[in-house]
N, C-alpha and C positions, 0 to 999 in steps of 0.2 A: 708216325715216326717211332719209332723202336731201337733202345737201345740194344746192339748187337753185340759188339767187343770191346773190349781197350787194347787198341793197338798198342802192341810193343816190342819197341825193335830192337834188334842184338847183333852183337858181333859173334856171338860164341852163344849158338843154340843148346850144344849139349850141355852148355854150364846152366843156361838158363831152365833146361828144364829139368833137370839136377835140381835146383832150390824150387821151383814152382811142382812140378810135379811130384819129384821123390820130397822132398821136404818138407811144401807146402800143403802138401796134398789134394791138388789140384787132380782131377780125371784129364787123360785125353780124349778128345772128341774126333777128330781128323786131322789130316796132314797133306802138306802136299810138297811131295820128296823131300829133300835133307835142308828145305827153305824155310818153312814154314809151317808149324803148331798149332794148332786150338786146343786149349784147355778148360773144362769149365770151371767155375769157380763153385766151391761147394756150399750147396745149400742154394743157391742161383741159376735163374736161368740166362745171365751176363756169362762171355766167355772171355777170355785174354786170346788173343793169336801172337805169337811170337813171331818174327821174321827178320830175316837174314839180308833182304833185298838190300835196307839201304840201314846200315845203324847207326848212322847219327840224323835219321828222320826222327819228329818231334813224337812222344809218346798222347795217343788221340783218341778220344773215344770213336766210334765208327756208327754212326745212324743209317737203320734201313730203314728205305722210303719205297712207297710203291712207283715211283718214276722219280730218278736225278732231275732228268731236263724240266720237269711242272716245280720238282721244289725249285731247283736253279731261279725258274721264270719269276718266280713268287717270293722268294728266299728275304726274310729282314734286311733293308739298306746296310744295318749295324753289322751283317756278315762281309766282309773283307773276300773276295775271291783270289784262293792263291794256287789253285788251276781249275778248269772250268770244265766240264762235267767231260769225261774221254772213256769209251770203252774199254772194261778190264774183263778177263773171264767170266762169262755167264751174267753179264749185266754193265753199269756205267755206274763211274763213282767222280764225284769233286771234292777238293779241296779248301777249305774256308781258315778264315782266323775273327772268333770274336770280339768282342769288343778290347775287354783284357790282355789279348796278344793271344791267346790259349788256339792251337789247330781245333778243325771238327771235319773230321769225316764221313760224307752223307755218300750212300751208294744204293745200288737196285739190283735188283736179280732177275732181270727184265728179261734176259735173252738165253738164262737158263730153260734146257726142254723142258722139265715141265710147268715154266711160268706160264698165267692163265692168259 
């Protein structure tokens, strides 16, 4: 398990990365069209992804795993399922809440080409 990103969601991306990028001096790493941002964070290899989809989803860190469905299967009782593992581009991701109320998003890259 690997931490990947800290999800963060926005209504207004160009503001967002106005302060994160130009201010904060984050790098961009990738995009995908006028939704969604990666930035890394400097001096780390954590990155923030910014996105548009839904903004008032909860701000989550995102863990990559080498298969959703095995963590899913195995996953601590003390993890809450609050959607249950669904394919998204290039892999499958779910949704938890730990024990504290706090989101965690765990996802894979399973069905990206060049996954092994």
């Amino acid at each position: 398990m690997k931490l990947e990103f800290l999800f963060i969601p926005t209504a207004d991306l160009k503001a967002s990365l106005a302060l994160y990028r130009d201010s904060l001096g984050f790098s961009e790493q990738w995009r995908e069209g006028d939704t969604t941002v990666a930035l890394a964070l400097p001096g780390t290899e954590t990155q923030i992804m910014l996105d548009t989809h839904d903004p008032g989803a909860p701000v989550a860190p995102v863990f990559v795993v080498d298969s959703v469905e095995a963590f899913h299967a195995g996953r601590p009782q003390t993890l809450a399922v609050v959607e249950a593992p669904a394919e998204i581009p290039g892999g499958f991701q779910a949704t938890y809440k730990d024990p504290g109320g706090a989101t965690i998003l765990v996802m894979d890259q399973s069905t990206e080409q060049d996954a092994p």
